[in-house]
C-alpha positions in Angstrom: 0.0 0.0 0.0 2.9 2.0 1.0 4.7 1.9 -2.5 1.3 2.5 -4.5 0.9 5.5 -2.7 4.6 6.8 -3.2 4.3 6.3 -6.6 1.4 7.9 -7.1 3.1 10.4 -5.6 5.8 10.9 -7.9 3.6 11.9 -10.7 2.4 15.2 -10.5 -1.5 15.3 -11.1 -4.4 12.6 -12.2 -4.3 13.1 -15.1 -0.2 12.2 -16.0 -1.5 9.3 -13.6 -4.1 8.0 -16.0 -2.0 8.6 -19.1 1.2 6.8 -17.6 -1.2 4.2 -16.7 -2.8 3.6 -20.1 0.4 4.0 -22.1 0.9 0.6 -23.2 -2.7 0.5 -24.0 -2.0 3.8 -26.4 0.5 2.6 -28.1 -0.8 -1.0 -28.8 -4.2 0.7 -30.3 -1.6 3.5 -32.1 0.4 0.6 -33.6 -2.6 -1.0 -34.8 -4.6 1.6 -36.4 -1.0 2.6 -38.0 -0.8 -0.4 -40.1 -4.5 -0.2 -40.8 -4.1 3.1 -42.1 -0.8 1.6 -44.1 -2.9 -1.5 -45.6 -5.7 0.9 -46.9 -3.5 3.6 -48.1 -1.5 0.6 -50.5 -4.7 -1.3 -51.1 -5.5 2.3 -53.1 -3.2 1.8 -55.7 -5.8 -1.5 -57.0 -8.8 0.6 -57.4 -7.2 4.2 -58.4 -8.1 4.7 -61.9 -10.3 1.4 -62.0 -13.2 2.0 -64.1 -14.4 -1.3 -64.0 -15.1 -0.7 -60.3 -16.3 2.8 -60.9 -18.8 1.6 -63.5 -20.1 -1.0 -61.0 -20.5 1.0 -58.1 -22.6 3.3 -60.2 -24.7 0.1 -61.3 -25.8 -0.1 -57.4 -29.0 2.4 -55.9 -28.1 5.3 -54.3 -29.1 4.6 -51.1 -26.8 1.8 -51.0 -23.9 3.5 -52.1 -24.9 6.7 -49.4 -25.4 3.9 -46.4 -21.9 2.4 -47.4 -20.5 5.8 -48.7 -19.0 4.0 -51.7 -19.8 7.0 -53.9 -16.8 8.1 -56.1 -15.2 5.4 -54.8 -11.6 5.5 -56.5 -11.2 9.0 -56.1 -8.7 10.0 -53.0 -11.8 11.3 -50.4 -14.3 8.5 -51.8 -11.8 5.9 -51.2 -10.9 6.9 -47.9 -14.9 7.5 -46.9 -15.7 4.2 -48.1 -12.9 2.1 -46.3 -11.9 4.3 -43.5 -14.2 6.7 -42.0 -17.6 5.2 -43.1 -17.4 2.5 -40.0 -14.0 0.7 -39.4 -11.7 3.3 -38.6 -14.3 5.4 -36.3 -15.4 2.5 -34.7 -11.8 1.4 -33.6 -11.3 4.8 -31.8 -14.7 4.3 -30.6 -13.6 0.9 -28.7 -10.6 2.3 -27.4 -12.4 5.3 -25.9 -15.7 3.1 -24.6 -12.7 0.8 -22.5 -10.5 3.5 -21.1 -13.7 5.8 -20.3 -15.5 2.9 -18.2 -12.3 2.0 -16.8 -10.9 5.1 -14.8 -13.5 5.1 -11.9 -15.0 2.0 -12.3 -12.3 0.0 -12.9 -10.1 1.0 -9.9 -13.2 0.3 -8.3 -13.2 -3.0 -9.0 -9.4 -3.7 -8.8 -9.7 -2.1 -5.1 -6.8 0.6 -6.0 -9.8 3.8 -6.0 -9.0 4.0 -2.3 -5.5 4.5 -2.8 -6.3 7.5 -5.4 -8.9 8.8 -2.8 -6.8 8.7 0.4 -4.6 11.4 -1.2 -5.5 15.5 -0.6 -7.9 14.9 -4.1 -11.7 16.1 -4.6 -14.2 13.6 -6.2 -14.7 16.4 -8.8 -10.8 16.5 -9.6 -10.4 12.7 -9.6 -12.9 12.4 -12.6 -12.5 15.9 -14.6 -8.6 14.9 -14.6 -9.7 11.5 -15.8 -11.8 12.6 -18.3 -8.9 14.9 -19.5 -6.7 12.2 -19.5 -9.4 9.7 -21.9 -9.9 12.9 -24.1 -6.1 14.0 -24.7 -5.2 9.9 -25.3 -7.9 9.6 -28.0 -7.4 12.8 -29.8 -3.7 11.8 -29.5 -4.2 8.2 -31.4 -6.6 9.9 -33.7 -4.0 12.4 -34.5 -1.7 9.8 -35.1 -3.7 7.7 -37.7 -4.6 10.9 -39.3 -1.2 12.0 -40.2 0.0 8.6 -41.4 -3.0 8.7 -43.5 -1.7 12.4 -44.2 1.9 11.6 -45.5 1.0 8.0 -46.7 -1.4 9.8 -49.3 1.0 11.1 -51.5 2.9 8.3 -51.6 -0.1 6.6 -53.4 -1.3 9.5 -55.5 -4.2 9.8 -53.3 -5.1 14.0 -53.4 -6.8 14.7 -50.3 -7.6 18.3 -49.1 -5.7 19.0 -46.2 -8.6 21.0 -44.5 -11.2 18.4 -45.3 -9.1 15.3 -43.6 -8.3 17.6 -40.6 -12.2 18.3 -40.8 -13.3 14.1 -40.6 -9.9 13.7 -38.0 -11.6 15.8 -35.7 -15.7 14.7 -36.1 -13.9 11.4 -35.8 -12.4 12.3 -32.0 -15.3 13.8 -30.8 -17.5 11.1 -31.7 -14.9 8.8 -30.1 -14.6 11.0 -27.3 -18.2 11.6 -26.8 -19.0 7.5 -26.3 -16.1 7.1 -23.8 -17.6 10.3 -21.8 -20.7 8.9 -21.5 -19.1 5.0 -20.4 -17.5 7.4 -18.2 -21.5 9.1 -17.0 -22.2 5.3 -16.1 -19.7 4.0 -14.6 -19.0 6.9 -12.5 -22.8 6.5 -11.5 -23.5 2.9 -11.1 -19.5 1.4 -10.5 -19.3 -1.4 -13.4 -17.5 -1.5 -16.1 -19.8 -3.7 -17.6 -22.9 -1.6 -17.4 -21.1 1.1 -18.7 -19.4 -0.7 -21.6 -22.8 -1.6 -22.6 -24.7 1.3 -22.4 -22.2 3.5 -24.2 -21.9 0.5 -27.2 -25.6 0.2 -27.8 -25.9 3.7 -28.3 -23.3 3.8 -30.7 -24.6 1.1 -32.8 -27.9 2.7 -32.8 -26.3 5.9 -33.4 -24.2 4.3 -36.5 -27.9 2.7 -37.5 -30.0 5.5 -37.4 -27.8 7.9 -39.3 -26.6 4.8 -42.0 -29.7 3.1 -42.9 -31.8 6.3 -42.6 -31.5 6.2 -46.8 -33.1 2.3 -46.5 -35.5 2.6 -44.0 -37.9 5.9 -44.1 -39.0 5.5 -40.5 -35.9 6.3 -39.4 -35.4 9.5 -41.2 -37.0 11.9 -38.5 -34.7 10.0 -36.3 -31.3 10.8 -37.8 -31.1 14.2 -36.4 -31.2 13.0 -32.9 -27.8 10.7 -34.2 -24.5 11.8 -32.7 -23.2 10.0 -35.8 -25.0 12.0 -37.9 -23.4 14.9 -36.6 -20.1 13.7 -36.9 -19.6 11.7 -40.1 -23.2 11.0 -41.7 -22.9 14.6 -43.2 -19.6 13.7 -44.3 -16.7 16.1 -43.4 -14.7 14.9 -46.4 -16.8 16.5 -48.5 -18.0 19.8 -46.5 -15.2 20.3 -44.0 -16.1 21.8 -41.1 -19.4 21.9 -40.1 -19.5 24.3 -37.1 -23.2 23.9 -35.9 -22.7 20.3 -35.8 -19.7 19.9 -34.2 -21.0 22.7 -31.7 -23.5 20.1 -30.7 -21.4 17.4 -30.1 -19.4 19.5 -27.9 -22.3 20.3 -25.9 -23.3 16.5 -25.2 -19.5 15.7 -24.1 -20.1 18.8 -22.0 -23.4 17.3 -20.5 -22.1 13.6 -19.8 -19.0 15.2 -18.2 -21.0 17.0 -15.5 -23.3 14.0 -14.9 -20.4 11.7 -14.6 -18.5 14.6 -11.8 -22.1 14.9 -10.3 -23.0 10.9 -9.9 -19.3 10.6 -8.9 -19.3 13.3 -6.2 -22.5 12.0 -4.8 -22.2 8.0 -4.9 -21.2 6.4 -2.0 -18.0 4.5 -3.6 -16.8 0.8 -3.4 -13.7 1.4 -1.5 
């Protein structure tokens, strides 16, 4: 007990805590979405110029190719829509975010070190907004990292990207990554499990991912999209429209809002420790 609480002494706040914690964890997910990047950026090379593929793409119904965002497929942005930011590469930050976010209360918790953290000179409200910081600053780190691989790999393929419009799905890409994990964060802070809070914040992003992809298919769910964080953040498709203040705006404010209900549940719980 002694040594855990010397060394968390010798870091200076929570939040270098959390991120000296979760390093391997960083790089490991960093490594991976690295060579993901690197397979998709030389796997570009087979369809750029491809008219064949062009030609049958077209062939499909719009809807389809909206839902799967294969339109102008071997084109640089097309290309990277359809294989990277239409689900895969999202959802991958998305993962790592939902595990570290319903891990930093409610996972000390359930390891039994929270009452180490706590018997140090720390508020409730501290403990969790540096944690927070800490999930936030790791996934906009990793995204930042897969976005300039993707950045300089581009070239190297021929693949002409707009700068502003990558930097423009990089970011919708960490919020929307950073919203989930804030709101694993909301449960577990409020109810102490990981797995509640792992579940909770997964279903809602596979509804979110639903409603705003198969709004196209299904017309029920049209008056529904708007209410989609993914929507927001992807479904109006930053690659082609850049920035989109308004609805990035938005997704701040909902990160906002599950950060204060996960520093209120956490303040007023009575804790596992």
């Amino acid at each position: 007990m002694d040594d855990r609480r010397r060394r968390f002494a010798e870091l200076h706040s929570i939040f270098e805590r959390d991120l000296h914690e979760h390093r391997r964890a960083l790089i490991g997910w960093g490594t991976g979405l690295v060579a993901y990047a690197a397979v998709m950026l030389a796997s570009f090379t087979a369809v750029r110029d491809n008219h064949e593929i062009a030609k049958l793409l077209e062939s499909y119904p719009k809807a389809f190719r909206e839902m799967f965002g294969v339109t102008d497929y071997t084109s640089g942005p097309g290309y990277l829509r359809a294989e990277i930011f239409s689900l895969v590469g999202p959802l991958l930050i998305i993962i790592l975010a939902v595990l570290w976010g319903s891990d930093v209360t409610a996972g000390e918790e359930e390891r039994g070190t929270l009452d180490v953290l706590m018997a140090n000179p720390v508020s409730r409200r501290r403990v969790v907004a540096e944690k927070w910081a800490a999930v936030a600053v790791g996934v906009t780190l990793v995204t930042a990292v897969f976005g300039l691989v993707i950045g300089l790999g581009a070239p190297l393929v021929d693949m002409r990207v707009p700068t502003g419009d990558l930097v423009a799905v990089l970011v919708s890409t960490a919020l929307i990554a950073i919203l989930f994990a804030t709101v694993a964060l909301a449960v577990a802070a409020a109810t102490g499990r990981r797995a509640v809070a792992r579940g909770v914040a997964a279903t809602l992003a596979v509804a979110s991912y639903l409603a705003s992809s198969l709004a196209e298919l299904v017309g029920w769910l049209r008056p529904v999209r708007p209410f989609s964080p993914w929507y927001h953040a992807l479904g109006i498709d930053p690659l082609a429209v850049g920035f989109a203040p308004w609805h990035l705006g938005l997704l701040v404010g909902l990160v906002a809002l599950f950060a204060v209900l996960a520093v209120v549940s956490f303040d007023r719980r009575d804790l596992a420790v």
